[in-house]
Every structure is written in structure tokens, then in C-alpha cells.
C-alpha positions in Angstrom: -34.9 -65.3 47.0 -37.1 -67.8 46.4 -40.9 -68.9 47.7 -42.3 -71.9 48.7 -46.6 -72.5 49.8 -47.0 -73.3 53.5 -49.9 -75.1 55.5 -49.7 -73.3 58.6 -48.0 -69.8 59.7 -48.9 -69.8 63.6 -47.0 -71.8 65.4 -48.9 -73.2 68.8 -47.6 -70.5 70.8 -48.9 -67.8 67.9 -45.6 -66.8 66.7 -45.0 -66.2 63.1 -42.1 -66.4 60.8 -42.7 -64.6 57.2 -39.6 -65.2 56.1 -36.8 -67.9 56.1 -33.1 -67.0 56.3 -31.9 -63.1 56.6 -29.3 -61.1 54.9 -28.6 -58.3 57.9 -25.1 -60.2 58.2 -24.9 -60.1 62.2 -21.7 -62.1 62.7 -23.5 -63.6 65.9 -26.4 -64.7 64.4 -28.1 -67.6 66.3 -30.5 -68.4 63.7 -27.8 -70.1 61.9 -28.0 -72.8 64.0 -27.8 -76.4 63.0 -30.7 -77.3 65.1 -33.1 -75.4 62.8 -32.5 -77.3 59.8 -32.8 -74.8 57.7 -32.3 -76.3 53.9 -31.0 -73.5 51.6 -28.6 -71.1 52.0 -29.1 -68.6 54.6 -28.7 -65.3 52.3 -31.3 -67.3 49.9 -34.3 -66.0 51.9 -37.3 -68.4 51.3 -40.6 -66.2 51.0 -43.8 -67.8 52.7 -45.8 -66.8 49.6 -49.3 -67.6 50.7 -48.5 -66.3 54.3 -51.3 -63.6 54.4 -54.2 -65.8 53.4 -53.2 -68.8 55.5 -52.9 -66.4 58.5 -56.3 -65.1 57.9 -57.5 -68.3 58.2 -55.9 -69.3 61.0 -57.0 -66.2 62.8 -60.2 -67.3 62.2 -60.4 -70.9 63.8 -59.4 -69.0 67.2 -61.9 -69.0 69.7 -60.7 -65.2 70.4 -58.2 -63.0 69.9 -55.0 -63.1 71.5 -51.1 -61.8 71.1 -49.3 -62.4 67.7 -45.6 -62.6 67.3 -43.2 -61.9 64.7 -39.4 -61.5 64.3 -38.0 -63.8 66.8 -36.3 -66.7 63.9 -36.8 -63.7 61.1 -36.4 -60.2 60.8 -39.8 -59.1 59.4 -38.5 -56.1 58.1 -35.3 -57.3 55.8 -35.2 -55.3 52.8 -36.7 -57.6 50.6 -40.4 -56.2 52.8 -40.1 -53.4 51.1 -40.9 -54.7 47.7 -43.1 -57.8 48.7 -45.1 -55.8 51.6 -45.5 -59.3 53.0 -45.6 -58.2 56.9 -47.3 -54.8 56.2 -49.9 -57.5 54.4 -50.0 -59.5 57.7 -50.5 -56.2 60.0 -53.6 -55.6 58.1 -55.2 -58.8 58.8 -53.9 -59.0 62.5 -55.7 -55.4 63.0 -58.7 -56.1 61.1 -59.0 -59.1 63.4 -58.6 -57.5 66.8 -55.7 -59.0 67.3 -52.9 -58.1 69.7 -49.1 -57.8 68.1 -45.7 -58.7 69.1 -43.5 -57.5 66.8 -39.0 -57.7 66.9 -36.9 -56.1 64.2 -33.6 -54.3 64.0 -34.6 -51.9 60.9 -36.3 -48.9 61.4 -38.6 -49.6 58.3 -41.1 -50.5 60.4 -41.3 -47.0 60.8 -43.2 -47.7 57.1 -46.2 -49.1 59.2 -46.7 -46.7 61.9 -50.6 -46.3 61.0 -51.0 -50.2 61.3 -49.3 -50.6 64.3 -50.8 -47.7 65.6 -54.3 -48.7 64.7 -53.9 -52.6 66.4 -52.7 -50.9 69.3 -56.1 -48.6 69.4 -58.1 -51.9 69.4 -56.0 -53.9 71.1 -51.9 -53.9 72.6 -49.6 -54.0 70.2 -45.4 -53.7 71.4 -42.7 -52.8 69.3 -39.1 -55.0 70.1 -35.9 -53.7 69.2 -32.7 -55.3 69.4 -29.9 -53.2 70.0 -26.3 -54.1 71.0 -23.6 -51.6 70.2 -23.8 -48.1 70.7 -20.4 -47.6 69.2 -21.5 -47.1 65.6 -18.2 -47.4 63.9 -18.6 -50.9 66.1 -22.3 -51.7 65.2 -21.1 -51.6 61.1 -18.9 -54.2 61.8 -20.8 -56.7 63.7 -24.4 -55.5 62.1 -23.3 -54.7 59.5 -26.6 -54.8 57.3 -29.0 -53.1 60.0 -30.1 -49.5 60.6 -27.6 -48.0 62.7 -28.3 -47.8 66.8 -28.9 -44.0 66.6 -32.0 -44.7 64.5 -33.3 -47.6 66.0 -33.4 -45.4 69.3 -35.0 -42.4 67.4 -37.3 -44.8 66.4 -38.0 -45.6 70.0 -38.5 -42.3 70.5 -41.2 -42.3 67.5 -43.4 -44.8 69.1 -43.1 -43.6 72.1 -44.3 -40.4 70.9 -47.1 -41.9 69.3 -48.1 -43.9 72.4 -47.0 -48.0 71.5 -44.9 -49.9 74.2 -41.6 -50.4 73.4 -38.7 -53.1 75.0 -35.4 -53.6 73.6 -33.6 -57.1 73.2 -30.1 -55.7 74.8 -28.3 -59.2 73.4 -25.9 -60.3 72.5 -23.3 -58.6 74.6 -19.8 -60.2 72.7 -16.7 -60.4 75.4 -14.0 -58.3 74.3 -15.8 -56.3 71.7 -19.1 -54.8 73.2 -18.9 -55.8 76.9 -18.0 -52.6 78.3 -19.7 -50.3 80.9 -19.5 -47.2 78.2 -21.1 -49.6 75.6 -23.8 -50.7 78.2 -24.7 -46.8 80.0 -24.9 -45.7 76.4 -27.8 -48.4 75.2 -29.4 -47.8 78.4 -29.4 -43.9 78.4 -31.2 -44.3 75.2 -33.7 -46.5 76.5 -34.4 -44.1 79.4 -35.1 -41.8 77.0 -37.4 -43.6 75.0 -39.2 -44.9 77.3 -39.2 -48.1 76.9 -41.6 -50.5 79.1 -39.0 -53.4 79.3 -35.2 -54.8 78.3 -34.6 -58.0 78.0 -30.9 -59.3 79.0 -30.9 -62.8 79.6 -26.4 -62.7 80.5 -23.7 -60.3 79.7 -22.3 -62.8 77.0 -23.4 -64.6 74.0 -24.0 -68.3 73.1 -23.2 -70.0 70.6 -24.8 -73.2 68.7 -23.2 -75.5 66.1 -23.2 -73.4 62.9 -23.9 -70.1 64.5 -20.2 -70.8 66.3 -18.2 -71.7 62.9 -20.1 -68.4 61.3 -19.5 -66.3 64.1 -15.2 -67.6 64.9 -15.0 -66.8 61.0 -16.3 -63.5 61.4 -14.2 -62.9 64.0 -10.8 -63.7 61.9 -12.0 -61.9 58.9 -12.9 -58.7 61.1 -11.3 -59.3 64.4 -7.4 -60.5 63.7 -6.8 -62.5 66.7 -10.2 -62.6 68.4 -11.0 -66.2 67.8 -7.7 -67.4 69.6 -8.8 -64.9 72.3 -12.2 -67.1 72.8 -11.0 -70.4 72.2 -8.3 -69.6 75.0 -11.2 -68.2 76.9 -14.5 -70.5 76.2 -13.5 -73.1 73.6 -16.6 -74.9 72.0 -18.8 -73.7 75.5 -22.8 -73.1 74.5 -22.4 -69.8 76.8 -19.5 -67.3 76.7 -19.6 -64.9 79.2 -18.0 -61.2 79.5 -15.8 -60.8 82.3 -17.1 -58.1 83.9 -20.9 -59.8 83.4 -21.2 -59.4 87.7 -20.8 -56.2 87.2 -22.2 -55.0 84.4 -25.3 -57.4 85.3 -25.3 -54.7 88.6 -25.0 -51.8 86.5 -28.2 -53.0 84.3 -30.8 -53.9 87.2 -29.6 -50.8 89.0 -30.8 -48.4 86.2 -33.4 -50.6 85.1 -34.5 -50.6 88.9 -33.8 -46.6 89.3 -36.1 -45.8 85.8 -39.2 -48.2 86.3 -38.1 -50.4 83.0 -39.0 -54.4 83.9 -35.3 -56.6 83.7 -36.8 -60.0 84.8 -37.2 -61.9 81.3 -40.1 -63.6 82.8 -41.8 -60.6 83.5 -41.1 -59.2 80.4 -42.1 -62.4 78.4 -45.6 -62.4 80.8 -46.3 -58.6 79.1 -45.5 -59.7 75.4 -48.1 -62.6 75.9 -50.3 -60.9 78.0 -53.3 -59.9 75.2 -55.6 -56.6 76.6 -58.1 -55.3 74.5 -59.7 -51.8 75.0 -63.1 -51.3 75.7 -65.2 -49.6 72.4 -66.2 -46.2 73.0 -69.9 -46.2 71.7 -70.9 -43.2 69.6 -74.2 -41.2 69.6 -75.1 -43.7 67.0 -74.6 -47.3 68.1 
């Protein structure tokens, strides 16, 4: 860990990254990627020290409030968030604000921030994202192996939906040969169902791979996998997108029950809620 001061946390589409690097250890991790330059060692997370006061006063040149995003480069819930309190930090000022929240983890220690999240969604909209991939969870340790397990990410699902905040689930990457399998696919979906969830985002049944997240993730694959990488190369070689292949049919299988359970499936539609900011009209008391 180290820190390092930063000018500006928004970027111009309001997205926010906390943190730089991750140590969750997905093997298919695409922020890895050459093309985001990142200068230290990916397990050597680089904490935005100054994030909560620059924020604030960024939140302050807008003309009005609008949707905030976090999680989509870095997890803002990595272990280290429990000791810094960085995002939970953050939460407070996006609330305080009236601002509208995006938020994308894998860990169900956002759990930790319930009464935040719960409190910008009162003002405001505030969705929960959760990625999950592999319902197998002897599977999930393997290729996640750093990440609350898929049974509690959908409990936690069920949490929010108890308590009323919109959820949609990043159903990606889908990995040929390991995860690509109707059982693998019903059983993520089922859950869904059951929580609820207002959207899934799928964008293919495969995965793609960048320079540097495609050296990390062939390694992975012959330290865990024995085999597997002569399986792909035979299959994809250096292609940016690898795709399962049953992906028709599976694809099928995923708008059907989508379709069938009112969830939106079109990623622009889904992207058009996560920007989209509401905010609720104040009740007035006896004594406004």
C-alpha cells in the first residue's frame, strides 16, 4: 500500500476510482491491462489519500446533482476499506450532497454501509452492482479467489432488496471451458430472480482479453488449469474476444429468463438507468 495526493477524483463522466490496483486475485482481471498504464505493482494498491476532500469539492462546482460512480477500474470495497473507511468517507459526502450513487463491488462489505446507502437512496437513487460469475463455489475459489463467495453476494442481494435499493448484477466474464455452462448460467440467474434484481448486464458469453490481462490470465490458467491455455490458444490465440461455444445458446437461455422475470438485458438500457439521476420529492412536515 502506498498513497499518493490527487487533483481531481470525478472523471468527466462522474465516475470515481478510490483506489489504484486490487488484491481480489481474479485470474481474468481486465484492469491489468496495458492500456491503463498503471505504474506500480498491481497488489501495491495506491490509496487516493485526499479523495474525500477533493470530491467534496468537486461536488460543489456542479450546477446540480447528478449520478456518481464507483467500482468500475477498482473494487471500492478491497479489504484494505475496512481500515481506511475511504469509500464509507466518500458515501457521506455523496449523501450529504444529494447526490445519486452508482456503486460495483464483488465483497459483501458493503453490507458495512447499509445506512449510507440507504439514506442517498431516500434523497435520491442510489443502485447497488454486483459482479458475479460462478455459481460453483469450489469454482468461484479458484478463479476469485480473494472475493466473498457467490452465496453471499446473492444473500446480499437479497439484503438490499429487502431494504428497498435497486440492484443489477455484472454476469461477466463467462470463461470457455470453465464457467460457460447452462447449470453455471440457470444457477446465477435463479439467484437473481430471487433477489430481485432491476437489471443484468451480459455484454457476450466469453471474455476478452487485453495485453497484460492475457499474459496474467494464460498463467493463471497453467498454474490452476493444467492444460487450459493450450485449449485457448488452439481455440482463440491472441483474439481481444474469446467466445464460449455454446454463447447462441446460452445468449437464448439469458434473454429468455431475463424476458420471462421483468429484469432489463440490453446493456444500453441498463447503462441509461445507472446514469439516469431521480431525486424524490421532500415530504414537508407540519413545520416547514
Amino acid at each position: 500500500m502506498h498513497f499518493a495526493e490527487y487533483k481531481t477524483i470525478l472523471s468527466p463522466k462522474n465516475g470515481m476510482n478510490l483506489y489504484r490496483g486490487c488484491t481480489h486475485g481474479c485470474i481474468y482481471c481486465d484492469a491489468r491491462s496495458a492500456c491503463y498504464q498503471m505504474k506500480h505493482d498491481f497488489e501495491d494498491i495506491e490509496v487516493k489519500a485526499n479523495a474525500a476532500a477533493v470530491l467534496e469539492a468537486q461536488l460543489l462546482r456542479k450546477r446540480g446533482p447528478c449520478m456518481i460512480g464507483t467500482g468500475a477500474m477498482c473494487d471500492p470495497y478491497i479489504p484494505l476499506e475496512e481500515e481506511l473507511r475511504l469509500t464509507r468517507q466518500c458515501l457521506e459526502i455523496i449523501g450529504r450532497h444529494g447526490f445519486g450513487l452508482a456503486v460495483q463491488t464483488k465483497s459483501v462489505r458493503i453490507l458495512r454501509d447499509l445506512d449510507l446507502l440507504k439514506n442517498i437512496h431516500e434523497k435520491s437513487k442510489c443502485v447497488v452492482q454486483m459482479t458475479l460469475t460462478t455459481f460453483d463455489e469450489n469454482l468461484c475459489r479458484i478463479v476469485e479467489p480473494r472475493v466473498s463467495a457467490t452465496a453471499q453476494r446473492l444473500a446480499a442481494l437479497e439484503t438490499f432488496r429487502d431494504a428497498g435499493i435497486p440492484t443489477v448484477v455484472w454476469l461477466c466474464p463467462i470463461l470457455p471451458f470453465l464457467n460457460d455452462t447452462e447449470e453455471n448460467l440457470r444457477g446465477i440467474l435463479d439467484g437473481c430472480v430471487r433477489a430481485k434484481v432491476k437489471g443484468i448486464l451480459c455484454f457476450s458469453m466469453g471474455v476478452t482479453l487485453r495485453e497484460g490481462s492475457r499474459e496474467y490470465f494464460y498463467r493463471n490458467l497453467d498454474e490452476r488449469f493444467p492444460g487450459m491455455k493450450e485449449r485457448y490458444l488452439c481455440a482463440f490465440g491472441n483474439a481481444y474476444e474469446c467466445l464460449s461455444p455454446g454463447h447462441a445458446r446460452l445468449r437464448e437461455i439469458f434473454r429468455d429468463v431475463c424476458r420471462r422475470h421483468g429484469m432489463m438485458y440490453r446493456p444500453d438500457e441498463v447503462f441509461a438507468y445507472l446514469r439516469r439521476f431521480e431525486q424524490k420529492e421532500r415530504q414537508l412536515s407540519l413545520f416547514d
